[in-house]
N, C-alpha and C positions, 0 to 999 in steps of 0.2 A: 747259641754258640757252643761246639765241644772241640776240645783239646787231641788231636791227633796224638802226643804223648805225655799225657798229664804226669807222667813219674816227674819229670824235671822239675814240677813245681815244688815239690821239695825241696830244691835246692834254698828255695825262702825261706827256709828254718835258721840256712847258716846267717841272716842279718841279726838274730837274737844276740850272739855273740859279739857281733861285730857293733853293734849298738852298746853292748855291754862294757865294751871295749872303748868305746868313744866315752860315755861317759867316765868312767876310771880315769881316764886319761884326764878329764878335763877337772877333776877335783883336786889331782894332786900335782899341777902347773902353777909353776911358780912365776913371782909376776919377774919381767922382762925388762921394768924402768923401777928406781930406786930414789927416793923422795926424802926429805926429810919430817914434811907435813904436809897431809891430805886432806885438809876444813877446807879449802880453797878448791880443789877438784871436785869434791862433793856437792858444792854447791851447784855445779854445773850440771845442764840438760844434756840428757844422752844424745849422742848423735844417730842418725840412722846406722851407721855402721856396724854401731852396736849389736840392735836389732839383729844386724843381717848375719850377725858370727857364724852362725850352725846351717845358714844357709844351705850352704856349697854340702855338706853331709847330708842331708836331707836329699839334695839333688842328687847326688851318689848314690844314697839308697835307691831312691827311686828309678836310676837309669836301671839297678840291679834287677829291681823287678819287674821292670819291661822288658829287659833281656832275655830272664826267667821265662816270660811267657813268649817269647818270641822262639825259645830252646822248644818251649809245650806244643809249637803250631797251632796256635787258635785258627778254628773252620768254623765257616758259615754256610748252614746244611738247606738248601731249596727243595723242600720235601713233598709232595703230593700223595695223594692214596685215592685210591677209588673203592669202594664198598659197596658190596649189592646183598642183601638179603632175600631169603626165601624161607617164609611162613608154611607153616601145615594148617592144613584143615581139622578142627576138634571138634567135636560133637559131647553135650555131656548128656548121659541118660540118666535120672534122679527121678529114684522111687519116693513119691508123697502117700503112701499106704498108711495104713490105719496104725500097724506095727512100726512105723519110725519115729513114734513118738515115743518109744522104749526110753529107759533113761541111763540104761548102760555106758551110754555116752555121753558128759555133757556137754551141755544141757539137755539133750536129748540127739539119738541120731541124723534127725533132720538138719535140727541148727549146727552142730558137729561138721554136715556135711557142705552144709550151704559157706561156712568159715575158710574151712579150709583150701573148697574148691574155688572160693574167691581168692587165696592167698595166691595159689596154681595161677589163677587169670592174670592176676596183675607182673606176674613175672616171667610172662609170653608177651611182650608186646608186638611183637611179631606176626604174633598165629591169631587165624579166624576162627574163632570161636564161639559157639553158639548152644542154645539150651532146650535140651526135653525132657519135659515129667510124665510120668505114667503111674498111672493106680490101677479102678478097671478100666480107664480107657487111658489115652494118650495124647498130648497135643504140643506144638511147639512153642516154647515160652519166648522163645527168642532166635532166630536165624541167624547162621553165621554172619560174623562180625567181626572189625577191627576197635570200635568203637566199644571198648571195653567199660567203661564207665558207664555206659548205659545196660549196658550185661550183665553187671555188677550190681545195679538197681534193682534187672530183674529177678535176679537170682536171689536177693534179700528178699520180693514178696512171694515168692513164695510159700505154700501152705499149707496145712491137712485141709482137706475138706476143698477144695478146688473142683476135682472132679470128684467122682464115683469110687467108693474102696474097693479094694482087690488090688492084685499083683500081674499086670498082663506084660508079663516081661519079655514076651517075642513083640508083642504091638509097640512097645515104647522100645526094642530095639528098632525095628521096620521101618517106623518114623525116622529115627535117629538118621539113618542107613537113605532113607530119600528124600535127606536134606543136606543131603553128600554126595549121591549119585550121578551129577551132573559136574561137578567140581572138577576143575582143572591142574590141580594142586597134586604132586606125586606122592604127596604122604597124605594119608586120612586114618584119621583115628577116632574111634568111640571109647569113652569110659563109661561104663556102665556100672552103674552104684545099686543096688540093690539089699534087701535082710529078708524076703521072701522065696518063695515059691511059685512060678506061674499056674496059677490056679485060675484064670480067664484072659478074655480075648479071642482073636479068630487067627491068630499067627501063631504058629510054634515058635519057641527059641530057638530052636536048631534051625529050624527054614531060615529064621531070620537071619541068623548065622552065614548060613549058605548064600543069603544073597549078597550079604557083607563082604564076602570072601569073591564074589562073581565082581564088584565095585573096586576090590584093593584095597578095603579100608578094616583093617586092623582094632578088634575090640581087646579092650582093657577091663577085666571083668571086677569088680569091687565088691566082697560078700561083707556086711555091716553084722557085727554084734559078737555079744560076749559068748563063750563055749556055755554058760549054766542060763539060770534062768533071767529073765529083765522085765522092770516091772512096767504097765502102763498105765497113765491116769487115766480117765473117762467121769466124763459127767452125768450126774444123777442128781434126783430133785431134792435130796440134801446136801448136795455137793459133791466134790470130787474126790473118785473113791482109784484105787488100783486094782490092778489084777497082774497073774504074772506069764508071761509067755515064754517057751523054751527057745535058748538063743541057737536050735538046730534048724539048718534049712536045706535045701536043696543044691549044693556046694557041687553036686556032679553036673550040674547041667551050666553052669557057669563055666566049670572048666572046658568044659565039650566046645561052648562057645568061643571061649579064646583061645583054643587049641585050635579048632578049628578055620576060626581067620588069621593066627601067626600071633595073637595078642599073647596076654599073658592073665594069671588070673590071682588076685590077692585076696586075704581074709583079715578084717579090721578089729579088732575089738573091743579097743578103748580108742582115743582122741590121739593118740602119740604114734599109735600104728597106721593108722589112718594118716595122718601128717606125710609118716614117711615113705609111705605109698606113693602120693601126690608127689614126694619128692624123687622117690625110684621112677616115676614115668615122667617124669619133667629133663632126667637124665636121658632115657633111653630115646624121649624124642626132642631130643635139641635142634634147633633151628641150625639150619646151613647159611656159615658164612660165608663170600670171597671178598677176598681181599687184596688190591692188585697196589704196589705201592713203589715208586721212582725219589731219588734222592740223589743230589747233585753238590759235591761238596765244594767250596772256594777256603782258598788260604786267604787268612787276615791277619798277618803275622805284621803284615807294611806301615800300619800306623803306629802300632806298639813300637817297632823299630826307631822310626824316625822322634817317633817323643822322645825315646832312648838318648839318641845324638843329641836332641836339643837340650836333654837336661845337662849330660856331658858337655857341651857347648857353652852352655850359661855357669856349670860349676866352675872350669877353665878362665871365664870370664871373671865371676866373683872374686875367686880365690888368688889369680894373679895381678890383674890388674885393679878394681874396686875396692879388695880386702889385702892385698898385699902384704905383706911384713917386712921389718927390715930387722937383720940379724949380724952381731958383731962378726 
């Protein structure tokens, strides 16, 4: 229920007074019959009458603020809405190369990416989404989907050493790109995550690029790592030792790629910039709402009203007849 003009209800403040005022009143009235000794009336059982003294003001008060709200126009709102969403197609492209076990990020690039790009999933529940990894080859970990909890699973296994090492970042675009080609959906998008160099494979990045842009589908190019150098573990038969690799990589061909399909192209290089990426493309492709919405107002002013009368009715009642006074 809302108030067509709730200022009126204000008017409620003035019973503070007016109660303030009743009682004042009723402290310093003086009694009306004069006695010589009252042991003999005290012994006596209240009558109901008693009771009812303050009745008849209570009912006054309260016709006030039935009136009050009946001044507010209380409505009663018959409201519908109708809502249709419309999801985008996402593709994510995630380098498992030998170099993403860097630690420039923690815990390391991989799991950095795997976190955050789960944080992305879960705050689309709208969009089909779906997973690619590429090293030297490429394979799809998971087809688009609604079904985000299971997406979520597979994006946690995730792992070095899956496939073959190397960086064939046109092949794990390619893939990406024709697990989207057939979609129906007017928005497609690829995020490609990458800290390498295409240095294998049988697809250029740029080709891939082009046939991206031949689809409609808009790549988000993601470069991983710090500007100096990052260390990586590897195992040796005394254990695990580091080495360190420089955090420069091939940044022009990334952007060639998102410039080239309309996307856009970012550089990560701790866990917080990385975050806000996720977050900058979560903005740029928000899900389309409509929203069609009918609302039907009715006045309710009618019952409030008539409790009104009736309290009025019964004070009149009380007050004249029931509780009556008589006065010299």
């Amino acid at each position: 229920m809302t108030f067509a003009s709730p200022g009126y209800l204000f008017l409620l403040l003035l019973l503070l007074p007016i109660i303030g005022w009743y009682v004042y009143e009723l402290r310093k009235a003086d009694a009306s019959l004069q006695i010589s000794n009252t042991d003999s009336l005290s012994r006596q059982p209240k009558s109901a009458r008693i009771y009812m003294l303050h009745v008849p003001f209570v009912l006054r008060c309260a016709a006030v603020v039935l009136l009050t709200i009946c001044l507010a126009r209380p409505q009663l709102s018959n409201r519908w809405s109708k809502e249709s969403t419309e999801g985008i197609d996402i593709m994510m492209a995630l380098d498992i190369s030998g170099t993403m076990q860097a630690e420039d990020l923690r815990p390391n690039r991989l799991e950095a990416a795997k976190t955050v790009a789960a944080e992305f999933i879960a705050d689309r529940p709208n969009d089909n989404i779906g997973l690619v990894v590429f090293a030297g080859e490429s394979f799809t970990q998971c087809p688009l989907t609604t079904d985000h909890a299971v997406l979520i699973n597979l994006f946690q296994s995730v792992k070095f050493g899956m496939i073959d090492d190397g960086t064939a970042i046109g092949l794990g675009l390619a893939n990406a790109v024709n697990r989207m080609k057939d979609s129906q959906t007017k928005s497609k998008v690829i995020i490609l995550l990458t800290d390498g160099s295409n240095n294998c494979g049988d697809i250029d990045p740029q080709t891939a690029a082009e046939i991206a842009k031949t689809f409609g589908i808009r790549v988000y190019a993601i470069g991983v790592g710090s500007k100096g150098e990052a260390r990586i573990p590897y195992q040796t038969p005394i254990g695990i030792q580091y080495t360190t690799i420089s955090g420069q990589f091939d940044e022009a061909t990334l952007q060639q790629i998102a410039q080239t399909t309309g996307g856009e192209y970012f550089r990560a290089t701790d866990n917080h910039s990385l975050r806000s990426i996720y977050q900058e493309i979560d903005q740029l492709e928000k899900t389309k709402i409509r929203v069609r919405e009918y609302s039907k107002r009715t006045e309710a002013f009618v019952p409030y009203l008539l409790a009104a009368l009736l309290c009025l009715l019964l004070e009149v009642i009380l007050r004249y007849l029931v509780l009556r006074t008589v006065s010299n």
